[in-house]
N, C-alpha and C positions, 0 to 999 in steps of 0.2 A: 290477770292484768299484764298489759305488755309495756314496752318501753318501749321512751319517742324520743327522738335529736332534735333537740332547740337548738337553733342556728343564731346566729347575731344578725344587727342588720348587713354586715358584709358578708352573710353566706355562709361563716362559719361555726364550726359545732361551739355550743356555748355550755349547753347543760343537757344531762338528760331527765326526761318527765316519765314518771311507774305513777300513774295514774294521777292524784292531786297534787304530788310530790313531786317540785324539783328539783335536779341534785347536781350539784358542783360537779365538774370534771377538776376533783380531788382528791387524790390518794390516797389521805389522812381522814375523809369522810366515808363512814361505815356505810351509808347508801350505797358510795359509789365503790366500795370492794362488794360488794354485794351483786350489782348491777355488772362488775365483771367476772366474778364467778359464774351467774349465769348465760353472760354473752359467749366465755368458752365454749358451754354446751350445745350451744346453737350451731345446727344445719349451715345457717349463713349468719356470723355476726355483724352485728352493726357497725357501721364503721367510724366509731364516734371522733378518730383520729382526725383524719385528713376530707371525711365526704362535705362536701358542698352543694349549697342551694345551686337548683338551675339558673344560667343567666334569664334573667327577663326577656321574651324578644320584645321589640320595641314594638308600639303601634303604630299603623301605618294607616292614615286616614287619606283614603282615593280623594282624588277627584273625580266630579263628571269631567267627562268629555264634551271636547266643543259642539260634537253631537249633539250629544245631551242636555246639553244648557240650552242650546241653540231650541231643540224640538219642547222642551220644558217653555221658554220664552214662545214660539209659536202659540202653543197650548191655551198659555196667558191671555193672550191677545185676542186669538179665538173666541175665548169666552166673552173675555171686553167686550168684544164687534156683537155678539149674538145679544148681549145685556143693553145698547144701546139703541 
């Protein structure tokens, strides 16, 4: 089983998760010496300190172009004339 950084909603580390179990970033809980015994021995530890969620990029919803609306409306009408 590995271990996961729970983030708050502002991005920052809140707790860590070993599988169903989460566990306070607290000093005085046996999880969490535990959970840093093992991060010593790790290749690359986790950085339950200071790592942070990515910003969001924002959505950016296009527009058509006056082009596009323009030949979209042409379209329209086309059909209108052919139906009539």
């Amino acid at each position: 089983m590995t271990y996961q950084i729970i983030h708050d909603s502002d991005g920052k580390p809140s707790m860590i998760q070993h599988g169903n179990t989460r566990i306070p970033l607290d000093s005085g809980n046996a999880d969490f010496r535990a959970f840093l015994e093992w991060n010593e021995t790790q290749k690359t530890p986790l950085d339950y300190v200071t790592s942070r969620l990515p910003e969001a990029l924002p959505i950016v919803q296009t527009q058509p172009t006056v082009e596009e609306r323009l030949s979209a409306m042409e379209k329209i009408v086309a059909k209108m004339a052919t139906k009539a």
